[in-house]
N, C-alpha and C positions, 0 to 999 in steps of 0.2 A: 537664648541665641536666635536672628533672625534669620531665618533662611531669605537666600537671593531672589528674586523676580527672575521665573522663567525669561530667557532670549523671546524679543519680538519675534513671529512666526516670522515674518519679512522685514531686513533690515538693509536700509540702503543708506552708501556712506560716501561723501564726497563724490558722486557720480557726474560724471562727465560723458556728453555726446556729441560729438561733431560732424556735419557733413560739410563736404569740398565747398565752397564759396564759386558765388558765377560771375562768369566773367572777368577770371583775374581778382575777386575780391576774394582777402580771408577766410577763412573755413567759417563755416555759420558754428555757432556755440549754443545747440537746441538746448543741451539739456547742460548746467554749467555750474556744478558743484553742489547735486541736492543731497541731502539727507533726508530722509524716510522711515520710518516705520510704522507698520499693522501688526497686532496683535489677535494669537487665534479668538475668534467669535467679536473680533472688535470690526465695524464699518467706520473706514474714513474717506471722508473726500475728499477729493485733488479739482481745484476751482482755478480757472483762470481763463480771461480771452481766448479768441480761436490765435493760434502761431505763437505759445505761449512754451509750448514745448511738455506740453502734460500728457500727450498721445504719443509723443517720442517718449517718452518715459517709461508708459505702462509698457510699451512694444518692448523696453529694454532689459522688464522685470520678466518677460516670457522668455527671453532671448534672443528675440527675431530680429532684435539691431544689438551690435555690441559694441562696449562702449570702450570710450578713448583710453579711461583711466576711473579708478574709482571703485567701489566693492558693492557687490548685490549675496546677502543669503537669506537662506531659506530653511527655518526649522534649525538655525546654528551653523550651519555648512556654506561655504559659499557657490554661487554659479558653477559650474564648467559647460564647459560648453563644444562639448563633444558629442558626437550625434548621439551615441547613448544617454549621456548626462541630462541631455536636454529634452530627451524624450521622456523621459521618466520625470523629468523637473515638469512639465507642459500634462504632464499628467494630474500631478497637485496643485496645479497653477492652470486654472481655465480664463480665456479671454471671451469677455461678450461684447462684440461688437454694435454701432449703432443700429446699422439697415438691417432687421431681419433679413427684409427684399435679394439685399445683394451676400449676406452670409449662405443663405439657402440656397443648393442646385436645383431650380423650376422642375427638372426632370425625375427628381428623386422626389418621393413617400416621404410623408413625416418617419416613417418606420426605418427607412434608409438613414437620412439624414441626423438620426440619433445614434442610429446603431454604428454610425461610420467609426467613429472615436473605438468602441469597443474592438471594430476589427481591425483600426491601427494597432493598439498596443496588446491585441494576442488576447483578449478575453476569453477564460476556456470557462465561463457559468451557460449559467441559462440565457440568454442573449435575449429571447424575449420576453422573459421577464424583469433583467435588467430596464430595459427599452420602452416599457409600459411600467414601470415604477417609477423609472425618469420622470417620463409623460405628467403620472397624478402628481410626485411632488413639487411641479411646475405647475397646477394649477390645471392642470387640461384631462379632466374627468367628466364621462369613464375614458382611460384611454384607448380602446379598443375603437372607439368613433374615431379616431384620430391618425389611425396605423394606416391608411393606405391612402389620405387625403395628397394633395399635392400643394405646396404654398402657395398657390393663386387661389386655391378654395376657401384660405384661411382670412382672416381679419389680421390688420398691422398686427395688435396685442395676442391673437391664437401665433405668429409667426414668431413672436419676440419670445414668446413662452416653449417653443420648438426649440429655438435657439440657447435659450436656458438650460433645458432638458437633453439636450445634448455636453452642457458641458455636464450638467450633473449625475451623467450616467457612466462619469470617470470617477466617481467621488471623490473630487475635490477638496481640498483646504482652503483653497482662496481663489475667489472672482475675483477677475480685473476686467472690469466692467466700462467699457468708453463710451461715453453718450448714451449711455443704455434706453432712456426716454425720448431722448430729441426729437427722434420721426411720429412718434405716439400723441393722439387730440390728450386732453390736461385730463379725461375721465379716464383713460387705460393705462395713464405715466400715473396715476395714484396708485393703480389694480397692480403693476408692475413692483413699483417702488414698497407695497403692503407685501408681496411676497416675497421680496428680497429680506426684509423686516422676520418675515415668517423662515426662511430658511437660516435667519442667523440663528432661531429662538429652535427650531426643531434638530436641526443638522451640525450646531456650533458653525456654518459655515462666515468665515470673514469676508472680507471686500474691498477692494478699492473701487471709488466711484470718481471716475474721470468727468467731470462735468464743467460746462461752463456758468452754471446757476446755482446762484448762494440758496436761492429758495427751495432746489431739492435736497442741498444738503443740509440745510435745517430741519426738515423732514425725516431722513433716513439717518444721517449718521452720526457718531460719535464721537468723531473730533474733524479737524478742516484742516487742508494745508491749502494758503494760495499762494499762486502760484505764477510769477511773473517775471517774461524774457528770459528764463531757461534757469530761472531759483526762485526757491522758497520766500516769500517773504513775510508771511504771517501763519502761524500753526497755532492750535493748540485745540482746547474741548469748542467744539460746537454753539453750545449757548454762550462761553465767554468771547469768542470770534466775532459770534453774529449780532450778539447785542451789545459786545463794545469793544468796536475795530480801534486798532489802532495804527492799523497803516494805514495813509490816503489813499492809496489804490482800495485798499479791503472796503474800506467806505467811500470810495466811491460806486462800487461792485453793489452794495446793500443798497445802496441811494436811488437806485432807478428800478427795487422793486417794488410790488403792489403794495399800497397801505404804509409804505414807507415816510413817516414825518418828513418835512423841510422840503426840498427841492432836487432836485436831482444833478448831483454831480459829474457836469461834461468834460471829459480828460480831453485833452488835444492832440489833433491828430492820432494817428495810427502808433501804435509800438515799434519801436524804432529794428531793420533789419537784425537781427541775430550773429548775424557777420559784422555786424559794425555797433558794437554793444556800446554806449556811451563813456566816457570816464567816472570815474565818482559813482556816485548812486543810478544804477542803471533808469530807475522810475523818474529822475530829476528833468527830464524834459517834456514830461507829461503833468508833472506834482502840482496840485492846487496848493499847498502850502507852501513850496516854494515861490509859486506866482504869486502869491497874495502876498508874500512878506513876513511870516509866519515863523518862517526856520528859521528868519533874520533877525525875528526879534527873539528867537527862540536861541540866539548865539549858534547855531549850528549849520548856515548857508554854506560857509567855507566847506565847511566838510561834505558837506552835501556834494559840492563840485569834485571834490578832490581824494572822494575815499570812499571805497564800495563800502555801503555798512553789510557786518554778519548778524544772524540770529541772535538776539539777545539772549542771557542768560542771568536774568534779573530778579528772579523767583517768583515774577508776575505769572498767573495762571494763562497766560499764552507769550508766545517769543515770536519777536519784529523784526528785519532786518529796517531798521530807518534811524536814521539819528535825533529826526524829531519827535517821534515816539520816547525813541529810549531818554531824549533829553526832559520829556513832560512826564516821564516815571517817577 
């Protein structure tokens, strides 16, 4: 008899996010039917251009936006989103935001600044030694050099590891992690990215990694969703994603980085407003394969105009939302 696969620690199901549209236009559609899931001690990435709707996302897995329609749980249970519910949820669910700079109060101690979390949700331990365990398993030893600095005294990477150590002194199940590298030179986004790597391996901690670079998440994590104009459009494991895309957006994303064969794949123009989503395949007004002629000779142009594709479920080791994909299966 086989026993069932434990529930994803975090499962997101047809998720929807809207905000008011300007100017008399329709509501923008940030985040617009994803599905999702992490599993405990599993890192995935969420990849996609800036206004792509992956930041409205994560915000909507902590609770801080909630959504139109659509289901978010956590550990089996779904959201609520009651002040109690969510205080307690935000407890096993930390966000790490990009700017150390602008996460940290100038005014406050690293000592402060870690310990704040603790005095929100009522911590009756040892507080400083919660606050200095934080500290070492973020990487910033001895922490006792560290307790009464201030973030101007620190480096980006001493700041970004403050800011770590702060969620980690709620003991968390899951970072939700948004640009965590971005503000970091390429030698401290490795230092950062190796301790994320070390805290999966010591703490069982999980992750989502908000990014817009396929290249840290071949690096760190374990599977990839990208993610484009407010859905999923290519998931699956990591090595099958990055070394053989099969949506032209995923390849073109690969195509402009280091060391990358061929040429680099120019999309046109900008992503088209979110309020004004296209018909048919939302990526068709950007698609190198539809420009070239490709879908056409592939029999699938028509639909490309005329039918949003969904994720496939083709038993290929990653799922497309594209009809020229699914058709070259």
């Amino acid at each position: 008899m086989t026993t069932a696969p434990p529930p994803p620690l975090l499962g997101v199901s047809d998720l929807r996010v809207t905000f008011p549209g300007r100017h008399g236009a329709p509501p923008a559609r940030a985040v617009d039917g994803v599905g999702l899931t992490v599993r405990a001690g599993e890192i995935v990435a969420l990849v996609g251009e800036s206004g792509c709707g992956k930041s409205t996302l994560a915000r909507a897995l902590l609770g801080l936006v909630r959504p139109a329609s659509g289901r978010i749980e956590f550990a089996g249970r779904p959201l609520e989103y009651g002040a109690r519910a969510l205080k307690a949820h935000r407890k096993r669910v930390q966000l790490v935001l990009q700017d150390p700079s602008g996460s940290l109060n100038p005014r406050h101690t690293v000592y402060e600044a870690v310990a704040e979390g603790l005095r929100v949700h009522g911590y009756a331990g040892d507080e400083k030694e919660a606050v200095t365990g934080a500290l070492a398993r973020a990487g910033l030893r001895p922490p006792e050099r560290f307790l009464l600095r201030h973030p101007h005294e620190l480096s980006g990477g001493q700041r970004q590891r403050v800011v770590i150590a702060g969620a980690l002194v709620l003991a968390p199940e899951l970072l939700v992690a948004d640009e965590p590298v971005a503000s970091l030179d390429a030698s401290v986004r490795g230092e950062i990215l190796a301790l994320l790597l070390r805290l999966r391996a010591d703490l069982g901690l999980a992750a989502l990694i908000v990014t817009h670079d396929l290249g840290l998440a071949w690096n760190v994590a374990d599977r990839v969703a990208v993610m484009y104009l407010g859905r999923i459009v290519e998931t699956g494991e990591v090595e099958q994603v990055l070394t053989a895309p099969r949506h032209p957006y995923t390849r073109a994303l690969l195509s402009v980085l280091p060391d990358t064969p061929g040429d680099p794949v120019v999309l046109s123009g900008e992503p088209p407003d979110p309020s004004r989503v296209p018909s048919g395949c939302r990526f068709r007004v950007r698609c190198p394969v539809l420009a070239d002629g490709e879908a056409e000779r592939a029999g699938v142009a028509e639909r490309c105009h005329g039918e949003d594709p969904s994720l496939t479920d083709d038993g290929a080791r990653s799922r497309v939302a594209c009809h020229w994909a699914a058709a070259r299966a």
